[in-house]
BASE-439140 format. One line per field, with one value per residue (C-alpha): residue number from 0; residue in three letters; x, y, z. Coordinates in pm, 1 decimal, m for minus. Each point is the difference from the previous one (the first is absolute). Example, Ala and Ser with C-alpha at 12.3 -4.5 7.8 and 13.67 -1.06 7.14 Angstrom:
BEGIN
n: [0 | 1]
res: [ala | ser]
xx: [1230.0 | 137.0]
yy: [m450.0 | 344.0]
zz: [780.0 | m66.0]
//
This chain:
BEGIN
n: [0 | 1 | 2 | 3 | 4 | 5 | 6 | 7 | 8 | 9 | 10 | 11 | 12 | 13 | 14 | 15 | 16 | 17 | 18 | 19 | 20 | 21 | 22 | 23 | 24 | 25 | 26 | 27 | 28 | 29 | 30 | 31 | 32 | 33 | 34 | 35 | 36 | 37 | 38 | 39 | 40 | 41 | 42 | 43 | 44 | 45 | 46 | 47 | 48 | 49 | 50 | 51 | 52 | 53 | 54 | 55 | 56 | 57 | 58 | 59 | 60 | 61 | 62 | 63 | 64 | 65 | 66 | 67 | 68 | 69 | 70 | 71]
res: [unk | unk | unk | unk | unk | unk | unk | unk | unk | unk | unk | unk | unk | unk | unk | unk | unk | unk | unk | unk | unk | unk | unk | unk | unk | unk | unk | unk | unk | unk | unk | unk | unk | unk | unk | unk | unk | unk | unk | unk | unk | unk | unk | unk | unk | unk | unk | unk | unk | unk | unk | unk | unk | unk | unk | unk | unk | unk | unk | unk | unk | unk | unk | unk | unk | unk | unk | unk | unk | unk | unk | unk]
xx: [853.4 | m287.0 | 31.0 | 22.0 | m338.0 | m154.3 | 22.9 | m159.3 | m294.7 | m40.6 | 1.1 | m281.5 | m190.6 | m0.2 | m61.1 | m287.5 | 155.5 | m168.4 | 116.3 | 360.9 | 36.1 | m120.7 | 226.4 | 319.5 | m126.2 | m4.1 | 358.5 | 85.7 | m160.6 | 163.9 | 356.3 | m59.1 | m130.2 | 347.8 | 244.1 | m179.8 | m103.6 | m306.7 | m55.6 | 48.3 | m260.7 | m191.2 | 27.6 | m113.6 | m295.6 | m110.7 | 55.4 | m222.9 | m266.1 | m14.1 | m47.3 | m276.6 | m146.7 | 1.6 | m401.2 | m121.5 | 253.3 | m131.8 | m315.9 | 217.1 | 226.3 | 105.7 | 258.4 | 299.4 | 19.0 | 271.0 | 235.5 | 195.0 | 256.9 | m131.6 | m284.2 | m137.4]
yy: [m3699.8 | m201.1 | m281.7 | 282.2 | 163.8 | m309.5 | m89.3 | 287.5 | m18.2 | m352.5 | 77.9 | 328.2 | m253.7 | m287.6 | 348.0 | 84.4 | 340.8 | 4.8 | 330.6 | m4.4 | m377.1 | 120.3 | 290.5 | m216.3 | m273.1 | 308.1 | 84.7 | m336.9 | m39.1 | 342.7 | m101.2 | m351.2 | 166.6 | 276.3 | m374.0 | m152.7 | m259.1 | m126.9 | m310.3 | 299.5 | 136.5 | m289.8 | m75.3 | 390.5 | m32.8 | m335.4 | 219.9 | 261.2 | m190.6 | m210.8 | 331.8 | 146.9 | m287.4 | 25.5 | 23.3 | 334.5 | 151.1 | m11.1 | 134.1 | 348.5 | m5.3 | m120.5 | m193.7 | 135.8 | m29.4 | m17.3 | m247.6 | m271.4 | m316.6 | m185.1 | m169.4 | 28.9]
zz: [396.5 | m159.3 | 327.3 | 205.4 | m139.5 | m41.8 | 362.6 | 105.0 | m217.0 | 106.2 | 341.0 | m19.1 | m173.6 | 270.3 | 243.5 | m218.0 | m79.8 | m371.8 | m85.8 | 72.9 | m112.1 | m346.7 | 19.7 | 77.7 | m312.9 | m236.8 | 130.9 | m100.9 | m315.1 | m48.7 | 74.6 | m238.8 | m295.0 | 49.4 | 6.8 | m293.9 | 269.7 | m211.1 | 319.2 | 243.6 | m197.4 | m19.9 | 425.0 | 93.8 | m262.1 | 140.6 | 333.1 | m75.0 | m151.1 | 324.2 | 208.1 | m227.1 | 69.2 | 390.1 | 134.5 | m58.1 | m175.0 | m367.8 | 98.4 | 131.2 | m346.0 | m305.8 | m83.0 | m187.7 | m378.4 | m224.0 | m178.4 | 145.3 | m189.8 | 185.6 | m186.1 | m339.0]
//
């Protein structure tokens, strides 16, 4: 499921479909965080991040918060 999610998220990002990319990357980080997959976790954080930080978008809203393994 996570390959499957993952493609799609990849590809509304390269379409520049912000929304629904972030939407499929929270799936994901949703689905690794439910298989103890902590670099699953890691990937669809490193995922979001990069999509927050697409031109424009951080000026229209915030980044998620929380807690993630993967860093200190």
């Amino acid at each position: 499921m996570g390959f499957r999610v993952q493609r799609l998220e990849l590809s509304a990002l390269g379409l520049s479909q912000l929304d629904a990319a972030i939407e499929y990357m929270q799936q994901d980080l949703a689905v690794a965080k439910s298989l103890g997959d902590a670099a699953g976790e890691c990937r669809a954080h490193g995922n979001l991040g990069a999509a927050y930080f697409q031109p424009g978008l951080l000026a229209t809203r915030s980044p998620p918060t929380g807690t993630s393994s993967c860093w200190p």
